[in-house]
N, C-alpha and C positions, 0 to 999 in steps of 0.2 A: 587369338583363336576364338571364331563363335562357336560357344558351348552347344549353340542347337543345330549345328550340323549334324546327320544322322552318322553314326559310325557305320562303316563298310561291312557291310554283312553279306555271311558266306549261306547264299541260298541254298545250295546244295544241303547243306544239315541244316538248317533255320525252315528248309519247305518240306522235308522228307518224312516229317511227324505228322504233319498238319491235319492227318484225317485217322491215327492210327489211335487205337482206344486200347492198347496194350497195357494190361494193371488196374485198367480201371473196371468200378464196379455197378451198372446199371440196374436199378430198380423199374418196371415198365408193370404197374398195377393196369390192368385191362388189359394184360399183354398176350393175351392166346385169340383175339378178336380179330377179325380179316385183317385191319389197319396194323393193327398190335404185332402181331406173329410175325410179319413183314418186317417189322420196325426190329422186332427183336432179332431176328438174323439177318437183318443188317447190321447191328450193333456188334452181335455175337464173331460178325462174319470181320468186324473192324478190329477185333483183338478183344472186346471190353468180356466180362462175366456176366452173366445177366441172371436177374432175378425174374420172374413170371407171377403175376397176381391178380388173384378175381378168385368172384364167389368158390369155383368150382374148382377143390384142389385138384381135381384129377385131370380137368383140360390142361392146369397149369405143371401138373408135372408129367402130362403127356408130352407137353413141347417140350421141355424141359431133357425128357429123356431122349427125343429125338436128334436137340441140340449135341447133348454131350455123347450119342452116339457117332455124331459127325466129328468130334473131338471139340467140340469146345467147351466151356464152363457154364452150367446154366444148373437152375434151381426153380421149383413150381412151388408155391406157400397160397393160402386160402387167406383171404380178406374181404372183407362188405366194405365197401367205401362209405356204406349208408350208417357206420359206426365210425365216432371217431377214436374211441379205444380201439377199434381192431387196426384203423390205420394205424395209430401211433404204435401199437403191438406190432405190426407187421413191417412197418420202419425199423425195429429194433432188432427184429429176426434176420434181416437182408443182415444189420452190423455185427450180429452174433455168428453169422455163417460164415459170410467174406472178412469181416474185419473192418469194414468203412465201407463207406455208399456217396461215388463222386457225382451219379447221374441218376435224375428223375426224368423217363421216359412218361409222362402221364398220358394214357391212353384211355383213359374208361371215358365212359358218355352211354348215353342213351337219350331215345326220342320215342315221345307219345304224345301221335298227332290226334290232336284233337280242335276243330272248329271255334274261332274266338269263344260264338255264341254258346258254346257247349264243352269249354275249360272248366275242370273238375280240381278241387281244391286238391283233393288226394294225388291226381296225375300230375298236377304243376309242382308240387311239393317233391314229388318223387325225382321227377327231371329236374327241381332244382338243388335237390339232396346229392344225388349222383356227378351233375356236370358241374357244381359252379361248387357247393360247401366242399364236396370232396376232394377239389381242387385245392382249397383255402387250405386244408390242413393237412393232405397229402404232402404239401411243398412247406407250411410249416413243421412237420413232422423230420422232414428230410432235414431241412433248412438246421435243426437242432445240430444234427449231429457234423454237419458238414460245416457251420461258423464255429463246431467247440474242436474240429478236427484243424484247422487253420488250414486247411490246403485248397480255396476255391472248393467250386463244383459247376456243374451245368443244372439247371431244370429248364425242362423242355414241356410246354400242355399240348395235346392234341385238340385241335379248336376246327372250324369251318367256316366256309363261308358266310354260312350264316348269322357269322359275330358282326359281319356288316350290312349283309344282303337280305331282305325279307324274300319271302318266295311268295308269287300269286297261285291263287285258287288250292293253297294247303292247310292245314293246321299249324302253324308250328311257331305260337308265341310261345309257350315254354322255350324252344329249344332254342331258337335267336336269344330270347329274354339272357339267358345263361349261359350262352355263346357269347352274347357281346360284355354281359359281367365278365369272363376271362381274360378279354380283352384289357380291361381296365387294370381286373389283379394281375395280369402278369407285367404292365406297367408300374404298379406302386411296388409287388414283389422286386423288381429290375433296381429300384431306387434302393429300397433299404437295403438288399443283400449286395450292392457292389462295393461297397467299404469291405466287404469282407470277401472279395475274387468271385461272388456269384454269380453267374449271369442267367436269366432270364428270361425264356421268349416262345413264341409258338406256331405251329404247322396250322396253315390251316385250308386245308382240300375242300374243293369240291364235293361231287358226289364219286364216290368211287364204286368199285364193282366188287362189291362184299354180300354177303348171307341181306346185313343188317337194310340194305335200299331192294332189295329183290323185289317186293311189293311194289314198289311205283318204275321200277324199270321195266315190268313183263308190263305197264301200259304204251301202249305205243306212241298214244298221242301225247303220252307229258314226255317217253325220251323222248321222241323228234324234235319236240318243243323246246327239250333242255340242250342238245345236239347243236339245232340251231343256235341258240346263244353261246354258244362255245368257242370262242373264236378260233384251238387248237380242232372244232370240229367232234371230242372224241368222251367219255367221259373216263376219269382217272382210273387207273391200275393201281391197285398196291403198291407195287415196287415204284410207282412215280414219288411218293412221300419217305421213301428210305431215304432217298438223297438226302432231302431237306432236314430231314431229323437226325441224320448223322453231324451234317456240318453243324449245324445246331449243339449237337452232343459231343461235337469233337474241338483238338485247339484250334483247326480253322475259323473257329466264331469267338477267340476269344475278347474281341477290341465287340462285339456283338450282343447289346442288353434292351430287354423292352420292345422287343423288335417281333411282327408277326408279321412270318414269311406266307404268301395265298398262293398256292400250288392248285391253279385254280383253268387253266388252259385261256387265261385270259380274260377270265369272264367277270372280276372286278376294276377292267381296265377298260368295259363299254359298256356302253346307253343298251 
């Protein structure tokens, strides 16, 4: 008999979980933010609890109480990402509330554009305090409790195009800078945490149609411009990044590590 024949397997139960988050416990720090909110009730909406975090406790347990008015499990907590006590503080609140934390939705970012020639030590620090350090220990903060838990987990970053893409006539060496650093970490993250069932990987959109891009979409000539490179034609929706950060956050990506999915309508697949 070869041993490496696959055994017969009954798809009917082996595919019926594949996207359901039922038990499980999501942390989504930046989770009340156009991208974030979305992300969360999608997750919320897949079975999983969610936790809600950013500066402002009361955005996070606005959503929160909107969530469990629909009847699901959801929770709002305050944290600065621009501390790393408050993260690790705010990782221990998510295990003190639910009891375990199997998923890192990491959502937070910000961008301050500012002109090569006229990058300020302060603003570059800030974007890369928020995007890339808060990254590093967000996911080892979580990472503690989820390798001492032995049961796997997911972390997921919220990333953009711009981990690959430069944009013309913008500001925005911060935010590439610390976009394509995420890039890197959630590759070496991918490596160390899959001896212990972690997996690794990240979203990363276009420009989507949030509060946070209003400013350069009420210009007409840069949307047309960015329109035009679009080869879907359109710029992203919210709900187009639910998908990807669920499968991401569910067991449909479990054979899936190191992997950054561009929900991107095409636009890092042409000249």
């Amino acid at each position: 008999m070869n041993e490496h024949i696959t055994p017969k397997i009954d798809f009917k139960t082996e595919l019926a979980g594949l996207f359901d988050l039922s038990g499980q416990v999501a942390y989504l720090p930046g989770g009340y933010g156009g991208i974030g909110e979305a992300i969360a009730w999608g997750l919320a909406s897949a079975g999983a609890s969610v936790v809600i975090g950013g500066r402002s406790v009361e955005k996070a347990s606005a959503l929160a109480e909107q969530l469990n008015s629909s009847g699901f499990q959801a929770k709002g907590i305050a944290v600065d990402v621009k501390s790393v006590g408050e993260i690790h503080d705010s990782v221990d609140a998510v295990v003190d509330h639910f009891g375990k934390i199997d998923i890192l939705m990491n959502c937070v970012g910000i961008q301050i554009e500012q002109p090569l020639l006229e990058v300020t030590e302060e603003a570059f620090d800030e974007v890369y305090e928020v995007n890339l350090k808060a990254s590093m220990f967000l996911a080892q903060a979580v990472a503690k409790h989820q390798v001492a838990a032995g049961n796997g987990g997911k972390q997921v970053h919220l990333l953009s195009v711009r981990s690959q893409l430069g944009l013309r006539d913008r500001g925005y060496s911060a935010y590439c800078s610390t976009k394509g650093g995420q890039v890197m970490m959630i590759k070496q993250h991918a490596m160390e945490l899959a001896p212990s069932g972690i997996t690794v990987n990240g979203v990363a959109p276009t420009f989507v149609y949030t509060e946070m891009i209003r400013h350069v979409m009420e210009n007409d000539e840069f949307r047309q411009g960015l329109l035009d490179r679009i080869p879907l034609g359109r710029i992203a929706d919210p709900k187009d990044i639910v998908g990807p950060a669920t499968f991401f956050c569910s067991p449909a990506s479990g054979f899936v590590t190191g992997q950054i999915m561009y929900v991107d309508g095409g636009i890092t697949s042409s000249q």
